[in-house]
Backbone bond lengths (Angstrom), bond angles and torsions (degrees), N, CA, C in turn:
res aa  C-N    CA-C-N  psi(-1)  N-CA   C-N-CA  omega(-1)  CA-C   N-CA-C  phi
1 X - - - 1.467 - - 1.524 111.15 -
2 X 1.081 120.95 -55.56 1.539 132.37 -168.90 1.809 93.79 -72.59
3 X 1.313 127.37 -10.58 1.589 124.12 162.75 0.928 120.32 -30.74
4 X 1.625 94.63 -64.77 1.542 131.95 -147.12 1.587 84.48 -70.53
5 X 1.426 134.85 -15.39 1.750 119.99 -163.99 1.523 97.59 -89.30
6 X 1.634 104.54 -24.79 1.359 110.90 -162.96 1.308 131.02 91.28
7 X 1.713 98.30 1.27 1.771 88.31 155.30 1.625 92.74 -145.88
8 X 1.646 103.71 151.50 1.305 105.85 -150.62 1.734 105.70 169.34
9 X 1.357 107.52 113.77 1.928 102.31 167.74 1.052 121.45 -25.25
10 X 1.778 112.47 -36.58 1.838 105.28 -169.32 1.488 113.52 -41.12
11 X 1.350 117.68 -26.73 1.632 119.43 -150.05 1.128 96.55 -99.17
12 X 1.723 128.06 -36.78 1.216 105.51 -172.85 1.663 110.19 -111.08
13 X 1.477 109.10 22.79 1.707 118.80 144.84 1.507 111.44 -89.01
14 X 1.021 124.89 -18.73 1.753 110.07 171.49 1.475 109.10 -122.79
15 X 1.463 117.19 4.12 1.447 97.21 141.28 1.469 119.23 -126.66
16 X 1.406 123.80 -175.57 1.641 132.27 -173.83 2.274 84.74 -100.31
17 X 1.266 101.64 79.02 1.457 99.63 170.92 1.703 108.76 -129.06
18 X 1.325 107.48 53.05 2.025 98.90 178.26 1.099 114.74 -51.23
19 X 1.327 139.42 -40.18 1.474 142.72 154.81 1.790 99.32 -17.99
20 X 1.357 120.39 -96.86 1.520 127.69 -173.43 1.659 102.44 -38.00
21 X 1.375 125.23 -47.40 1.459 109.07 -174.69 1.510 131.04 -75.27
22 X 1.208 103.21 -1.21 1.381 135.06 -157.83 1.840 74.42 -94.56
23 X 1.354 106.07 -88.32 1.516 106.28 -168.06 1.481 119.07 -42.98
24 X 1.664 115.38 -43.91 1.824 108.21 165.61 1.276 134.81 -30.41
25 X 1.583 90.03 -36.14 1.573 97.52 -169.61 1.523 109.65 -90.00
26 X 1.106 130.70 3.69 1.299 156.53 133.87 1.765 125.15 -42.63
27 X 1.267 92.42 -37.76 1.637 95.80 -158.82 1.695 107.80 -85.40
28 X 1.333 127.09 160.93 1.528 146.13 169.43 1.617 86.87 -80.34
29 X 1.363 109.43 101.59 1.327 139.65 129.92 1.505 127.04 -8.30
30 X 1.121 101.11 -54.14 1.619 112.66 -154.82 1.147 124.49 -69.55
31 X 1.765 122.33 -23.51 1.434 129.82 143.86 1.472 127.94 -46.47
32 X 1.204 103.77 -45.75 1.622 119.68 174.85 1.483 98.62 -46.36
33 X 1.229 88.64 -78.67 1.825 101.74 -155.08 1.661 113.42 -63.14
34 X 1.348 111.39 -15.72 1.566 109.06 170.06 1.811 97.48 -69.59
35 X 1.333 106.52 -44.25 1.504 104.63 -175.70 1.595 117.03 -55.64
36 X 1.482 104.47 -24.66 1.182 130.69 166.27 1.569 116.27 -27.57
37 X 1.846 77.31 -89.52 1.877 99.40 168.29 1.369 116.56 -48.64
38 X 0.978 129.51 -58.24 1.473 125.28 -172.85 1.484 122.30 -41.46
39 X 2.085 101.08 -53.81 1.372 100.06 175.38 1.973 107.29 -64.12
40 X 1.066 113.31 -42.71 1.927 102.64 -174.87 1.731 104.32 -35.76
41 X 1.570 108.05 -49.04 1.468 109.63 176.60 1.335 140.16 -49.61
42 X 1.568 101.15 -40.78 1.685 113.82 146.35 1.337 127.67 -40.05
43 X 1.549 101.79 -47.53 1.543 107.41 -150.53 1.560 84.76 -90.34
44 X 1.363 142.09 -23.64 1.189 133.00 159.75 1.168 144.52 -111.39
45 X 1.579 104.68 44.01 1.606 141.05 163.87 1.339 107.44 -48.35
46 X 1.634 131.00 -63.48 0.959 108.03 -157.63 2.379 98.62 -116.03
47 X 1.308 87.11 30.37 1.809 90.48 -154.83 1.675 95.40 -135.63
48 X 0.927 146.06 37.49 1.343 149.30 -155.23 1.520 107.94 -83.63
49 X 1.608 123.11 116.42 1.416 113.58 175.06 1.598 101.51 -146.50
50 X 1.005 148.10 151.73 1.342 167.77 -75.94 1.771 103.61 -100.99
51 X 1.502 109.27 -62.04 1.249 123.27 -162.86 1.883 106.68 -146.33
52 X 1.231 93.88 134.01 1.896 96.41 178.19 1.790 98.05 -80.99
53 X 1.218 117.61 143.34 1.347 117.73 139.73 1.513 140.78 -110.22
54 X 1.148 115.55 137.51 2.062 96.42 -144.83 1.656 77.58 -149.67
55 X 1.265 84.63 141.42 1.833 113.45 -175.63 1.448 134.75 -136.63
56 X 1.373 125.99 98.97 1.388 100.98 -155.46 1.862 90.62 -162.64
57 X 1.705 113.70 106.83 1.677 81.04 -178.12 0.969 127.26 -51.08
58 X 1.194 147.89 -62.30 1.832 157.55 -169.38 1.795 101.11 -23.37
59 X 1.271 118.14 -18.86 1.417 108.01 172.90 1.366 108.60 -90.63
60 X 1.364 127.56 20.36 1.416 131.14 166.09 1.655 125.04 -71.99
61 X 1.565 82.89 -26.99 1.739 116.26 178.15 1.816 111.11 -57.67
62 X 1.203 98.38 -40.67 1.440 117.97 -145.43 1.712 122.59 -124.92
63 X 1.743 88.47 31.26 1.790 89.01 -171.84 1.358 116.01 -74.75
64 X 1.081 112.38 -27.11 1.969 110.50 173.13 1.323 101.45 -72.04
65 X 1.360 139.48 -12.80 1.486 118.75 154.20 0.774 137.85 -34.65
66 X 1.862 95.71 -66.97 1.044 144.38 -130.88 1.859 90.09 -94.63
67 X 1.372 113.30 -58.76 1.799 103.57 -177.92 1.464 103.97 -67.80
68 X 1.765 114.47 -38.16 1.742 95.01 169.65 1.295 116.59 -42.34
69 X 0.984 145.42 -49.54 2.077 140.30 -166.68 1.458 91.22 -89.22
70 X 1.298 133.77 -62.28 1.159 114.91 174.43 1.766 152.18 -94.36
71 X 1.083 88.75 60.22 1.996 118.70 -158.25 1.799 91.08 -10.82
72 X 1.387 119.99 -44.67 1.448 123.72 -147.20 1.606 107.44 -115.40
73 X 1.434 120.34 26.18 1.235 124.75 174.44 1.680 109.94 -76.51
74 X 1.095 104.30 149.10 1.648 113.01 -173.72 1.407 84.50 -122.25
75 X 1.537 96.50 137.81 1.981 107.86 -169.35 1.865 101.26 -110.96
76 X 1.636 132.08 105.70 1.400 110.90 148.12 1.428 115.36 -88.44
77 X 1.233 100.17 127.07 1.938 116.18 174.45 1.425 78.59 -109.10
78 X 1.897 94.43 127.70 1.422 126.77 172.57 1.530 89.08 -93.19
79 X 1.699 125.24 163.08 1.290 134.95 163.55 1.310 111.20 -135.65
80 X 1.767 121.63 134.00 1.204 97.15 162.53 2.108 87.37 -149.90
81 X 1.258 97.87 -175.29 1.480 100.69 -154.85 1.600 105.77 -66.43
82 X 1.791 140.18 93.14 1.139 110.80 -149.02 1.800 125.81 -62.24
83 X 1.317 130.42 8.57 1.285 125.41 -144.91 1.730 76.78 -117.22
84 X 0.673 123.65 8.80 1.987 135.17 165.95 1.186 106.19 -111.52
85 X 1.330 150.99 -2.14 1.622 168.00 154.72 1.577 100.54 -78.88
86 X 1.190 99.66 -67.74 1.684 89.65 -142.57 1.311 107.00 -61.21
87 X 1.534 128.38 -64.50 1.881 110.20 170.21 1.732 112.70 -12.79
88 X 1.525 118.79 -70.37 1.102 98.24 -169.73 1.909 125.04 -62.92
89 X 1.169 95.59 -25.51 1.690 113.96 169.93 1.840 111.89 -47.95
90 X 1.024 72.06 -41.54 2.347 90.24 -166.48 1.792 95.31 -79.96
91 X 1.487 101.14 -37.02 1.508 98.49 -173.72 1.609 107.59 -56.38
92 X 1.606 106.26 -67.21 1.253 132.91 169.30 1.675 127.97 -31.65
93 X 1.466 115.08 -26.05 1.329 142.76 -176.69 1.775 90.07 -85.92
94 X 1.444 111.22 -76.31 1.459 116.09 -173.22 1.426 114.10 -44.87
95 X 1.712 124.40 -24.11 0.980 108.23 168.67 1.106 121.17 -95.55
96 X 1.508 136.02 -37.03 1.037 131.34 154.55 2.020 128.23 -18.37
97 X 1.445 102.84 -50.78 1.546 108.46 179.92 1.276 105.92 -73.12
98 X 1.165 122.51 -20.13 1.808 124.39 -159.49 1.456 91.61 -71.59
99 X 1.329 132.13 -39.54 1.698 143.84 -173.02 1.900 89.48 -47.52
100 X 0.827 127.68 -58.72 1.608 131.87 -149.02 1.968 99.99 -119.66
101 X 1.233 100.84 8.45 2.300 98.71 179.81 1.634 107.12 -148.67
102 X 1.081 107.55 124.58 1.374 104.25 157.81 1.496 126.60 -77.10
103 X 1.571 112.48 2.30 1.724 128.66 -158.94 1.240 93.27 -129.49
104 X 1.450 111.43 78.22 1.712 107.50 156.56 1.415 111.62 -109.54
105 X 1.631 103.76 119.15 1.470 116.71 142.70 1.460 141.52 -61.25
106 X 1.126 118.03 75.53 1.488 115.06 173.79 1.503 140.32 -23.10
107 X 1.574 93.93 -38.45 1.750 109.94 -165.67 1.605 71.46 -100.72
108 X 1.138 148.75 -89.05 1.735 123.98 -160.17 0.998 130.10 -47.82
109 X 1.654 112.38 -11.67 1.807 103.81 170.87 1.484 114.01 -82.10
110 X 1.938 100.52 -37.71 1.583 99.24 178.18 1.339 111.74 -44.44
111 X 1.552 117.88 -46.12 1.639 117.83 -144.40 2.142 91.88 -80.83
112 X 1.137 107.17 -32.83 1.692 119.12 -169.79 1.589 84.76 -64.91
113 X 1.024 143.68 -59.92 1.659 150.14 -123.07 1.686 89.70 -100.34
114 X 1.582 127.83 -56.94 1.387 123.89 171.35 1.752 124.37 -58.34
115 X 1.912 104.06 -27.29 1.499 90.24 178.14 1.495 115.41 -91.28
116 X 1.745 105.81 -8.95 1.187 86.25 162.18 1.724 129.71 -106.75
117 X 1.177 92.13 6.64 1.963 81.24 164.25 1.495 119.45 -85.22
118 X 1.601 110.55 -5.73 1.256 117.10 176.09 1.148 101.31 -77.64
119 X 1.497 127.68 -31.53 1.624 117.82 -174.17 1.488 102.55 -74.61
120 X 1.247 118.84 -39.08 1.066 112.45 -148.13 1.443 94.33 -78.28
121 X 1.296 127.14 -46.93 1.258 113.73 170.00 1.827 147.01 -61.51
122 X 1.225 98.96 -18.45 0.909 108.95 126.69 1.399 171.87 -86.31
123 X 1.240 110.88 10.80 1.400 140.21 132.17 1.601 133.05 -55.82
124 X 1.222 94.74 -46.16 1.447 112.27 163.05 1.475 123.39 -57.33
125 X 1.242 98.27 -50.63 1.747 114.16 -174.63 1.997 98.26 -53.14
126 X 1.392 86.89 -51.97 1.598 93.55 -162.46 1.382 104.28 -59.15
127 X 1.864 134.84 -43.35 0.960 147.71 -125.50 2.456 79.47 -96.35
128 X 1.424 97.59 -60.74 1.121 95.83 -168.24 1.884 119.20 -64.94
129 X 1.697 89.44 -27.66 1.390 88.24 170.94 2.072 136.52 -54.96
130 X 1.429 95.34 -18.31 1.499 119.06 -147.53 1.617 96.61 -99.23
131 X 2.033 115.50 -20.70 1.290 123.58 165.72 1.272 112.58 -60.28
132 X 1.132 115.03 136.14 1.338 134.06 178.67 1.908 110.52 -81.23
133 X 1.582 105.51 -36.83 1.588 106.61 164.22 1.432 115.84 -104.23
134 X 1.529 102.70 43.03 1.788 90.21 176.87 1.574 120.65 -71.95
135 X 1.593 113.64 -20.35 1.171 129.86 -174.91 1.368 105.69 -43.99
136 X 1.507 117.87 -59.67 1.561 135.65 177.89 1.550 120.86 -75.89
137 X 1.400 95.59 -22.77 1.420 106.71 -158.00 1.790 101.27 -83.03
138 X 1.611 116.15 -44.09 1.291 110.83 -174.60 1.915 93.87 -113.01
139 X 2.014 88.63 173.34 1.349 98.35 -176.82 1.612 103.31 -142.90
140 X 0.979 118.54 128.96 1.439 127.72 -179.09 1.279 138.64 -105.01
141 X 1.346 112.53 93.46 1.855 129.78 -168.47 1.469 115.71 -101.60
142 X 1.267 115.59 99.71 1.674 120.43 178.67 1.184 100.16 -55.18
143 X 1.394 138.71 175.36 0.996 162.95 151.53 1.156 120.99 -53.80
144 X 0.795 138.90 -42.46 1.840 170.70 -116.55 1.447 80.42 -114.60
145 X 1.009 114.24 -40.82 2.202 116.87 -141.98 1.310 88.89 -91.83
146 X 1.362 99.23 -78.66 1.558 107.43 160.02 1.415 138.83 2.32
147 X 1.485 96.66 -70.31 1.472 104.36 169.97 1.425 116.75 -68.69
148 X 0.899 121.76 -43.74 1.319 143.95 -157.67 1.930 106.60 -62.11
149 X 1.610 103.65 -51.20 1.614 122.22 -169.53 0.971 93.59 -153.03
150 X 1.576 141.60 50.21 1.488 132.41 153.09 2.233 113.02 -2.87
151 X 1.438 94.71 -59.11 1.354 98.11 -171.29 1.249 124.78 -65.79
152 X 0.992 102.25 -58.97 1.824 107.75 159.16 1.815 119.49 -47.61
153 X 0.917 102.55 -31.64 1.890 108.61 176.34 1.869 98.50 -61.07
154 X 1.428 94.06 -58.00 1.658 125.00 -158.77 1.654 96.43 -62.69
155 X 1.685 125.27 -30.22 1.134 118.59 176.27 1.778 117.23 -88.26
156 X 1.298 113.41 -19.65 1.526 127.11 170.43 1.754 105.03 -74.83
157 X 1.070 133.69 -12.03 1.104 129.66 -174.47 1.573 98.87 -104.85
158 X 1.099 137.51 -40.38 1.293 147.10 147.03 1.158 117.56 -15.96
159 X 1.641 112.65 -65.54 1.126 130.86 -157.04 2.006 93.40 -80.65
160 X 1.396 123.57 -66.66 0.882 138.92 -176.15 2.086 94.40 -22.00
161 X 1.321 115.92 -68.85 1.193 127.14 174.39 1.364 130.10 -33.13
162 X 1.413 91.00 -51.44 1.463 107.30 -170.01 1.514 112.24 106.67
163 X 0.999 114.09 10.44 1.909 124.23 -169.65 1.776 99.96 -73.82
164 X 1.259 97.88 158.20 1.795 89.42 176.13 1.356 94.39 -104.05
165 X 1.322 122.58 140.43 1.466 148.75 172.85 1.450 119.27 -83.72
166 X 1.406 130.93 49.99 1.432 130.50 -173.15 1.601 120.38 -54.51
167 X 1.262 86.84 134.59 1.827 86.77 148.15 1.345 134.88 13.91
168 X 1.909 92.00 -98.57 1.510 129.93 170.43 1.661 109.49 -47.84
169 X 1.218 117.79 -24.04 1.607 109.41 -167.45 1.195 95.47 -107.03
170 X 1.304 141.43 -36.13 1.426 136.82 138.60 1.166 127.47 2.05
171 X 1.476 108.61 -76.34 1.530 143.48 167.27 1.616 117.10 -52.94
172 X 1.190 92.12 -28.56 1.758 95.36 -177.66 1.145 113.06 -92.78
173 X 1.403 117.26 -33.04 1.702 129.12 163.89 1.683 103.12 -57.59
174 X 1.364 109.26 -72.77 1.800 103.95 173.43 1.440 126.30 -8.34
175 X 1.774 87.45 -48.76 1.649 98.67 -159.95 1.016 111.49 -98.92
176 X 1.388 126.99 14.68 1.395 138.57 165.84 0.967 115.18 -89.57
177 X 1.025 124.33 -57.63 1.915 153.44 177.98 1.770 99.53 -57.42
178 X 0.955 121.72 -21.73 1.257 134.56 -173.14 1.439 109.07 -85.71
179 X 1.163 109.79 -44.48 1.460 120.04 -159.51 1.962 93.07 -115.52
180 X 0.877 128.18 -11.69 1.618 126.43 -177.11 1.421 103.93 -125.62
181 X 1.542 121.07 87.18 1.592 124.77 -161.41 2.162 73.39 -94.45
182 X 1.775 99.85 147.26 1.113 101.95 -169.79 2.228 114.60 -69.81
183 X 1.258 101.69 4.56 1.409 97.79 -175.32 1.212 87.44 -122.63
184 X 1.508 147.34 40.06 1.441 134.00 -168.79 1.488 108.46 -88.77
185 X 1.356 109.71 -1.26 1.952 101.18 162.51 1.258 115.72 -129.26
186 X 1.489 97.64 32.10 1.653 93.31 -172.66 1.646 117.29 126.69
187 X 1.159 112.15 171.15 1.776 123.87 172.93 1.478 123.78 -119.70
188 X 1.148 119.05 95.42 1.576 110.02 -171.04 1.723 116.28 -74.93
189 X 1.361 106.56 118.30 1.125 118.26 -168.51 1.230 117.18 -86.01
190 X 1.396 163.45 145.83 1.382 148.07 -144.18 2.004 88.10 164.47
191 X 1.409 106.93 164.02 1.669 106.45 159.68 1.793 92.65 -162.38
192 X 1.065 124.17 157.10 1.541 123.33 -168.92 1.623 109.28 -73.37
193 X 1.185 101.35 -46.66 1.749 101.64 177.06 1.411 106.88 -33.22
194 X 1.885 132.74 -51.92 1.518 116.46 162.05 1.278 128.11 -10.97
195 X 1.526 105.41 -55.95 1.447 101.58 -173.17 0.751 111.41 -106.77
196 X 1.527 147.16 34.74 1.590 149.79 156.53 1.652 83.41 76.63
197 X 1.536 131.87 58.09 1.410 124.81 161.17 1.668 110.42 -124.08
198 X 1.117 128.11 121.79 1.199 110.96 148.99 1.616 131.28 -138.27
199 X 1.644 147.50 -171.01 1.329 135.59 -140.88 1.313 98.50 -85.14
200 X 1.738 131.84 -29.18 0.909 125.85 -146.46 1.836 105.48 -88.75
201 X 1.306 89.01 -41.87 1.550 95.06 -171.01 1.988 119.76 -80.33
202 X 2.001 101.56 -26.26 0.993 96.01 -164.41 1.909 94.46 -108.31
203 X 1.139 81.69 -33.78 1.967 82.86 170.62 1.701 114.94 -38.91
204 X 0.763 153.29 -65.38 1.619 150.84 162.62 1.552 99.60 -10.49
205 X 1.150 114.92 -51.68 2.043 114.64 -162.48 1.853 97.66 -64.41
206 X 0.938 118.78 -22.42 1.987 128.96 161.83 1.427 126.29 -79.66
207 X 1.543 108.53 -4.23 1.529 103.42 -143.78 2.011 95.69 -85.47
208 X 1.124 108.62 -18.99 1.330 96.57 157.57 1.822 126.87 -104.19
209 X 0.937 112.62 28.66 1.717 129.37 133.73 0.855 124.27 -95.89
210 X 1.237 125.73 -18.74 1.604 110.97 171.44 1.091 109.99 -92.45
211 X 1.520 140.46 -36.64 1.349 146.15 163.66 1.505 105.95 -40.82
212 X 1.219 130.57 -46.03 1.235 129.58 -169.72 2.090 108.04 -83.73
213 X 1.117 93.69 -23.32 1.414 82.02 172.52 1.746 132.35 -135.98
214 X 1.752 90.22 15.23 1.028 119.62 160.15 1.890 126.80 65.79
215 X 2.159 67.73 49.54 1.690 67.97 170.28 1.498 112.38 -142.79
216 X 1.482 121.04 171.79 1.835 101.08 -169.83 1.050 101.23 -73.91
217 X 1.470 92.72 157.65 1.781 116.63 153.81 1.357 123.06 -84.91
């Protein structure tokens, strides 16, 4: 959606452009994301049901936008240790560019792909820290938990909200989880050395996200 505004991760996940992402994270938001709202309204013209749920890191960048257009958004920030991310991140990047380059650098996407989730997350930190209702406003699910009892996580986040937790949605989660075992097409194999990354040197650019939410770097 936020493509279509013309500034937006899509571009600099399918291309090798750190230059352009560098400047996004720069930019006033607030055009985007009204363009934002408008298209959700389209897309639920004729289909209208309670609450959108929308997932995407790059909106980590952009939370004072993001509650400006949407006063009443309820935020889950997933966590997990980032230096266990980024291989698969760098992997995911290299394939992504390969669609549109025959010239992929591995060791420049790793190093492009780690400095900017460090920005971005830290941007975030600052942006959510500076809310006065972040207490209510966000909700925080390690990974760990996640994996572990998806459902039980999925009903504390509910609750945290105030959302009602039915039955039927219970049941529908079950039957997902049931039928979508998390390796059911496979194991993507990746290790950071690929991309000229490893814990010692690039782990520090996290070390105050992980301190704050208490997980290694």
């Amino acid at each position: 959606m936020l493509a279509s505004h013309f500034i937006s991760d899509q571009y600099g996940a399918s291309f090798f452009i750190p230059g352009y992402r560098r400047w996004a994270l720069d930019q006033d938001m607030g055009a985007a994301y009204q363009w934002h709202y408008h298209f959700l309204q389209h897309l639920q013209v004729d289909y209208m049901k309670e609450r959108w749920v929308l997932k995407t890191p790059p909106h980590l960048a952009y939370l004072d936008s993001i509650v400006n257009q949407y006063p009443d958004a309820a935020i889950v920030q997933t966590h997990r240790a980032p230096m266990d991310v980024m291989g698969s991140t760098a992997s995911l990047a290299c394939t992504l560019h390969s669609a549109f380059s025959d010239d992929i650098d591995p060791i420049a996407v790793g190093l492009s792909e780690v400095e900017y989730f460090a920005e971005m997350i830290k941007r975030g930190m600052a942006q959510r820290e500076a809310m006065p209702d972040r207490e209510s406003r966000f909700f925080d699910v390690q990974f760990s938990d996640i994996i572990r009892d998806p459902i039980a996580e999925i009903e504390k986040i509910y609750r945290h909200f105030d959302f009602e937790f039915t039955d039927i949605a219970r049941s529908a989660m079950q039957h997902y989880l049931d039928n979508r075992p998390r390796e059911k097409h496979g194991k993507h194999h990746y290790t950071l050395e690929q991309f000229g990354l490893n814990r010692d040197k690039h782990g520090p650019l996290f070390s105050d996200y992980c301190q704050r939410f208490g997980l290694k770097d």
